[in-house]
C-alpha positions in Angstrom: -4.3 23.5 -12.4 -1.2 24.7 -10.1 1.7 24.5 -12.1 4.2 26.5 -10.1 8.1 25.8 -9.1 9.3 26.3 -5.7 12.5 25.7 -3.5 13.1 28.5 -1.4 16.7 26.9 0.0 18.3 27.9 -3.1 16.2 30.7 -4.3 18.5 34.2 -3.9 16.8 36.9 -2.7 14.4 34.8 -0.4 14.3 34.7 3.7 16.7 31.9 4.8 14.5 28.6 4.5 14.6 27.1 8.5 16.9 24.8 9.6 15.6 21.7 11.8 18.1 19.7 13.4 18.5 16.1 13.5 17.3 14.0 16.4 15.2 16.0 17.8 11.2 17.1 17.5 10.2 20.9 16.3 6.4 22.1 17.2 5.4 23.7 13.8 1.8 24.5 15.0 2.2 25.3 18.4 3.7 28.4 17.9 2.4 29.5 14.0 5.1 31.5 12.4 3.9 32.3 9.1 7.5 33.2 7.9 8.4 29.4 8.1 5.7 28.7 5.4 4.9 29.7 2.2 1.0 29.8 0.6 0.7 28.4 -3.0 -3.3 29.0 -4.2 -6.3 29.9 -3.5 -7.5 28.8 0.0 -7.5 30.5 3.7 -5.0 29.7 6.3 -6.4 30.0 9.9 -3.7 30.0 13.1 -6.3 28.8 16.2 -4.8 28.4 19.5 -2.5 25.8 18.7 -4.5 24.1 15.7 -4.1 25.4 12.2 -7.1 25.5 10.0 -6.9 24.6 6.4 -10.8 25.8 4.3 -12.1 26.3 1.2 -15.0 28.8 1.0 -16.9 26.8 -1.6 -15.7 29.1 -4.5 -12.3 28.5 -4.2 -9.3 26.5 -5.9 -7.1 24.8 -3.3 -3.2 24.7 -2.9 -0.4 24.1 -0.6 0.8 25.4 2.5 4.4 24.4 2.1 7.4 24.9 4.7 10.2 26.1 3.7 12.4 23.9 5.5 14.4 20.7 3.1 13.7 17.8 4.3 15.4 13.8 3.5 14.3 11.5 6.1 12.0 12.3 9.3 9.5 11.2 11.7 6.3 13.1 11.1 3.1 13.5 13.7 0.0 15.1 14.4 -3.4 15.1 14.7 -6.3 15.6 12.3 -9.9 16.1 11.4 -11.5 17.0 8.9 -15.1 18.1 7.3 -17.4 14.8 5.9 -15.3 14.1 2.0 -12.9 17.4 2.2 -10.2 16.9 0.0 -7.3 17.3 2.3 -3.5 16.3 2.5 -0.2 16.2 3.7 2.7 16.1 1.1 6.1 14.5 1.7 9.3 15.7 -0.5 7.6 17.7 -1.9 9.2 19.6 -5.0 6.7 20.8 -7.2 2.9 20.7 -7.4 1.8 17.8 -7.9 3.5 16.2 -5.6 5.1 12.5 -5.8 4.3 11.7 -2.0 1.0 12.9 -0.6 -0.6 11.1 2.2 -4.8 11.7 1.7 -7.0 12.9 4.4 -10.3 11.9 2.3 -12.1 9.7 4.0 -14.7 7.7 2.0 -15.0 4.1 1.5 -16.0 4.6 -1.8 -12.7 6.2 -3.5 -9.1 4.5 -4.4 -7.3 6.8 -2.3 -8.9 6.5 1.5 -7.4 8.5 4.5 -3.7 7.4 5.2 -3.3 6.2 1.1 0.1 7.6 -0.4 -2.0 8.3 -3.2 -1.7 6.3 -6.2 1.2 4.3 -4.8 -0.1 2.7 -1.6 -3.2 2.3 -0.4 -4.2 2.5 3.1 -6.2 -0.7 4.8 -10.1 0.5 5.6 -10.8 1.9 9.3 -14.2 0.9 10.5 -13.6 3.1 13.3 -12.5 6.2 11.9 -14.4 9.1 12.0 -12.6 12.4 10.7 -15.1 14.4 12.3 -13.5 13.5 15.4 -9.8 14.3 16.1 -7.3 11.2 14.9 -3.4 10.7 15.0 -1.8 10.5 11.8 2.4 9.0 12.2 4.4 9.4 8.9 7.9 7.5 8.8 10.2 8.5 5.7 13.3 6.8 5.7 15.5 6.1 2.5 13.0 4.9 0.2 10.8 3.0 2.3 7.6 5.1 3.3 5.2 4.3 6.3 2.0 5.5 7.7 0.2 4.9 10.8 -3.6 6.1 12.0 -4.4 6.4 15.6 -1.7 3.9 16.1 -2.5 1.4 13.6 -0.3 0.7 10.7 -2.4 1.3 7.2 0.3 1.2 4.5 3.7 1.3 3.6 5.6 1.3 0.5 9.5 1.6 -1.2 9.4 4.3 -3.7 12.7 6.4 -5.0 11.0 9.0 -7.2 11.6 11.8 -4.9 14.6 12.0 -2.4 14.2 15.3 -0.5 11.4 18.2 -0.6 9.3 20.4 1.5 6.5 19.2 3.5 3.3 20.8 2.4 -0.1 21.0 3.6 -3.3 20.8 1.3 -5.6 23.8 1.1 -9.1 21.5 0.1 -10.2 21.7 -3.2 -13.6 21.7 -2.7 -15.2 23.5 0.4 -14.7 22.8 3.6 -12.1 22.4 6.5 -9.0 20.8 7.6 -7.8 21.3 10.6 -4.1 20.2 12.3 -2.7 20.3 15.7 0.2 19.4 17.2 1.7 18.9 14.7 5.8 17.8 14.9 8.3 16.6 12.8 11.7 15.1 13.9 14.4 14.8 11.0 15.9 11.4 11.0 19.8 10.9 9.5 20.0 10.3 6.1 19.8 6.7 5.4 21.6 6.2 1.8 19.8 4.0 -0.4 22.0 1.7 -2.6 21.7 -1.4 -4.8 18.4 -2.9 -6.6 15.2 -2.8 -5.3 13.9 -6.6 -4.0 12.0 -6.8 -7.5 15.4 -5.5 -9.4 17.1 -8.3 -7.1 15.1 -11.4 -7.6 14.7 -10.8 -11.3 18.6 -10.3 -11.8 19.3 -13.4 -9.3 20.9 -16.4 -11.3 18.9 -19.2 -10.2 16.4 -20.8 -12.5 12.8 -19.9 -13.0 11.4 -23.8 -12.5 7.8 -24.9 -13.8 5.8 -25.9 -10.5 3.3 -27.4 -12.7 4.4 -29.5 -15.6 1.0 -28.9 -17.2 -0.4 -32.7 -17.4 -0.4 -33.9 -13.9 -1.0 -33.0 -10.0 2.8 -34.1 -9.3 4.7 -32.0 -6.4 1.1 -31.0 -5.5 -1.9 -32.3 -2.9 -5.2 -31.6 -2.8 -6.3 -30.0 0.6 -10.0 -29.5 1.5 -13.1 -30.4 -0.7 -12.6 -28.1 -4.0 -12.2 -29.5 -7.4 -9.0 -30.0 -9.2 -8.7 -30.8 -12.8 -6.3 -30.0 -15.8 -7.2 -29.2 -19.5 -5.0 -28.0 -22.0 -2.3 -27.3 -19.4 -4.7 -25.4 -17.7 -5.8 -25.8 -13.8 -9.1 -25.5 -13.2 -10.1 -25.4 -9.1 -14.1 -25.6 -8.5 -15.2 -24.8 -4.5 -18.2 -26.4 -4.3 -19.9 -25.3 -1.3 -16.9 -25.5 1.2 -13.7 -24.9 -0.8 -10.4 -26.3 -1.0 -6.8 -26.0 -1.9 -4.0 -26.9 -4.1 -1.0 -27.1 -2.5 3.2 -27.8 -3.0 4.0 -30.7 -1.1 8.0 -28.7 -1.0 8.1 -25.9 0.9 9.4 -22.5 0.1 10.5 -19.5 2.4 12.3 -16.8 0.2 11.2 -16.8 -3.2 9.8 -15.4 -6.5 6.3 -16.7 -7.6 5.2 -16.2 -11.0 1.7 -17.2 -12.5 -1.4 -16.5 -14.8 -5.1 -16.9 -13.3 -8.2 -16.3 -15.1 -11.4 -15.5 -12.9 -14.9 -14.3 -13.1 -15.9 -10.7 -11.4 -16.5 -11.5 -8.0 -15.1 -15.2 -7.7 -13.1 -16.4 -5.0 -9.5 -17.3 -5.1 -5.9 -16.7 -3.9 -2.4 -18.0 -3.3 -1.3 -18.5 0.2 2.0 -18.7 0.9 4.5 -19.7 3.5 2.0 -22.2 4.9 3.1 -24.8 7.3 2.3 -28.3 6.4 -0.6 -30.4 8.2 -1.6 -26.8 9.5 -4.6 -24.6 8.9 -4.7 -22.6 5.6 -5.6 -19.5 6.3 -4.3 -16.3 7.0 -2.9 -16.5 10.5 -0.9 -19.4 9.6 0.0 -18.1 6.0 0.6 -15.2 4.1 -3.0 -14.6 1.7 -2.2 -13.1 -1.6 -5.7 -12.2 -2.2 -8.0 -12.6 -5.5 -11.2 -11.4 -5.0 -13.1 -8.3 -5.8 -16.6 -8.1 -4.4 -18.7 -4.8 -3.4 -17.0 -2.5 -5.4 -14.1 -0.4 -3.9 -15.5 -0.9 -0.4 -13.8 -4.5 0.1 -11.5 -4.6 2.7 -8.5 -6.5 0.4 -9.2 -6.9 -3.2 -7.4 -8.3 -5.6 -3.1 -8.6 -5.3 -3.8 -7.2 -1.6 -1.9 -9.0 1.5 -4.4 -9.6 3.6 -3.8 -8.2 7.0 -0.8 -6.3 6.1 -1.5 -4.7 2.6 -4.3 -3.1 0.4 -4.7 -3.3 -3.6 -5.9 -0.4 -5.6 -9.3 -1.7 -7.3 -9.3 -2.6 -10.7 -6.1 -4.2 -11.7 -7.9 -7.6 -13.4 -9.0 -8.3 -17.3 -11.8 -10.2 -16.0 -11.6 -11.5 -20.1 -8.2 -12.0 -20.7 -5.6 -14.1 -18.4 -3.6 -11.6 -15.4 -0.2 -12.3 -14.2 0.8 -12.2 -10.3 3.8 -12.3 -8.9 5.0 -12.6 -5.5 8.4 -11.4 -4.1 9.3 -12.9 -1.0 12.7 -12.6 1.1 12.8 -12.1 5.0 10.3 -10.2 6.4 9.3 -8.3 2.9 7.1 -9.2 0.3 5.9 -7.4 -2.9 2.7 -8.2 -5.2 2.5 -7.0 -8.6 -0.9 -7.7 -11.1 -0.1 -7.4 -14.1 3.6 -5.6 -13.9 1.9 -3.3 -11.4 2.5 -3.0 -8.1 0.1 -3.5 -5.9 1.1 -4.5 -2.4 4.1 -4.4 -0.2 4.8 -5.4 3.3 7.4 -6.0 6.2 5.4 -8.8 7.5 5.4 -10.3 11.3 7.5 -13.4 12.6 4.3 -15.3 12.7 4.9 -15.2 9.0 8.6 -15.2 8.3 9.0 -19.3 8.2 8.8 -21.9 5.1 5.7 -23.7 4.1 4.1 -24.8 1.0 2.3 -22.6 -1.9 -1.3 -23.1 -1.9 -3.8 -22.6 -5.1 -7.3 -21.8 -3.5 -10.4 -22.6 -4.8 -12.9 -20.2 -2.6 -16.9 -19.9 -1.9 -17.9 -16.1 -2.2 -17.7 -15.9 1.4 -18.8 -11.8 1.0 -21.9 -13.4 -1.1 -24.9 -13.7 1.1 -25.3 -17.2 -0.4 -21.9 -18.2 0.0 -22.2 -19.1 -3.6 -19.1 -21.5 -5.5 -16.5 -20.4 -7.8 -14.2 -21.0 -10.3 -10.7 -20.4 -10.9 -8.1 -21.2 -13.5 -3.8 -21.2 -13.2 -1.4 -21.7 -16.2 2.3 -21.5 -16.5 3.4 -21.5 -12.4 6.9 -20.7 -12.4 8.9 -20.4 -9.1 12.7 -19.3 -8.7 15.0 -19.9 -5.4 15.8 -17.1 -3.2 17.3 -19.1 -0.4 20.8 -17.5 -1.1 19.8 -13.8 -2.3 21.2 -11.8 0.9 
């Protein structure tokens, strides 16, 4: 365990930490200077004509390779690769081990954290394609609070935190053995953008419009039935069956900014989810709605599990009771939208045009489409509560 302080731009008696200007890209492989950074741990550092090599002997501990320079907001780019499950990674604001903002490296299907995850706080959509083996470009956007990351081009996850501000950028030294390596390697710092006000959770929950019941608990009224699932209610309890092909439950209002609030009950690996933002007499499904997905099926493998936006956003596994009843709840204003299982949360998005318009709420009953049989399955919904953010600006 590393347990040390560092931040050399107001330590006395240290070199000068760098200064990189605004606007403007600095090479910080091309030409090593080891002066610029500062090795915490036990690991080896390798300079390489142009790339930098990051390795772990086998015997050794791991650390960080930190710069010395502050940092607030930037652009950060490179390219990677890296040894079959090394434990490598790039930290952002970085003030002390371990750090609040560290994008992983580790690529394995199999793990909560895959390549491109700010770990424990966002989690990075699964590549097919990627091999780590093979060099890959890795884009990191910091800017206020809202955190993005991009590999070989391809937007993986994103995220608003506030937990850290300003920090070094550091450079894992692999725990276990093996090697990282890093070339060109650039990082442009961006102007400060100040962050003010309530986050978009903080802002719906304070707004001052109601929370209304979307189902009054007896009857199917302000809803339709859509497809060939089955609907009934029990103890103010909605119960949707698939069948073999499915269906939906929809809101015959429609609803473009809002907060969604609800309770759902499944069984492991059962089919459901809420789509949103759907256009009536159109298609439900996710290119002409938002999917708020739940569904866990082949362990942490599967692609968008449960409280994941499909296409956009992955869940961390493991955030349903599968005994008890879980809560979602869906923030929705503009172009961004936040889930949350459970108080949680566990996705967040700026979403497309394509998905920025009203449409109705949708309660889906799904088959197991991941189950070789396609097999039926049930889902339950209590206490559906909606509030108006049509005028939260």
């Amino acid at each position: 365990m590393l347990s040390f302080l560092f931040c050399w731009a107001c330590q006395s008696g240290q070199q000068q930490a760098p200064t990189l200007p605004t606007g403007q890209w600095h090479e910080l492989l091309a030409n090593y200077d080891a002066a610029d950074w500062e090795k915490r741990g036990d690991f080896e550092v390798k300079p390489e004509q142009g790339e930098l090599i990051l390795a772990n002997n086998g015997q050794q501990q791991g650390g960080w390779l930190v710069h010395k320079a502050m940092l607030q907001d930037f652009r950060l780019e490179t390219e990677f690769r890296a040894d079959p499950l090394v434990n490598g990674g790039i930290a952002l604001r970085m003030q002390q081990p371990p750090p609040v903002y560290e994008v992983n490296l580790l690529n394995d299907a199999d793990q909560q954290n895959p390549t491109g995850s700010i770990v424990d706080l966002a989690r990075a959509k699964w590549l097919d394609s990627l091999d780590t083996r093979n060099w890959n470009q890795l884009a990191v956007e910091v800017k206020g609070d809202h955190l993005v990351v991009w590999i070989n081009g391809e937007k993986v996850c994103e995220t608003h935190d506030r937990k850290s501000t300003s920090g070094h950028l550091a450079l894992e030294g692999p725990k276990q053995g093996g090697e990282v390596r890093l070339r060109q390697l650039r990082l442009m710092p961006l102007e400060p953008v100040e962050v003010v006000g309530p986050s978009l959770e903080e802002r719906a929950l304070a707004h001052q419009a109601p929370l209304v019941p979307l189902f009054d608990g007896s009857s199917f009224e302000g809803w339709e039935k859509v497809g060939q699932a089955k609907w009934s209610i029990e103890d103010s309890v909605l119960h949707g069956y698939s069948g073999k092909e499915g269906g939906f439950l929809a809101t015959r209002q429609s609803y473009g900014d809002f907060y969604l609030k609800l309770k759902f009950k499944i069984a492991f690996e059962d089919n459901s989810g809420i789509f949103i933002r759907r256009p009536p007499a159109e298609a439900v499904n996710p290119n002409t709605s938002l999917e708020c997905n739940i569904y866990d099926f082949n362990g942490l493998a599967h692609p968008y599990s449960t409280g994941s936006i499909v296409g956009y956003a992955r869940a961390f596994r493991g955030l349903v009771d599968y005994d008890e009843w879980n809560e979602m709840e869906i923030f929705a204003l503009g172009d961004h939208v936040v889930l949350r299982i459970n108080g949680r949360k566990s996705a967040e998005a700026h979403v497309a045009a394509a998905h920025q318009h009203e449409g109705q709420i949708c309660l889906q009953a799904g088959i197991k489409v991941f189950d070789p049989e396609k097999g039926p399955s049930d889902i339950y919904f209590k206490d559906i509560l909606l509030k108006d953010l049509s005028q939260l600006k």
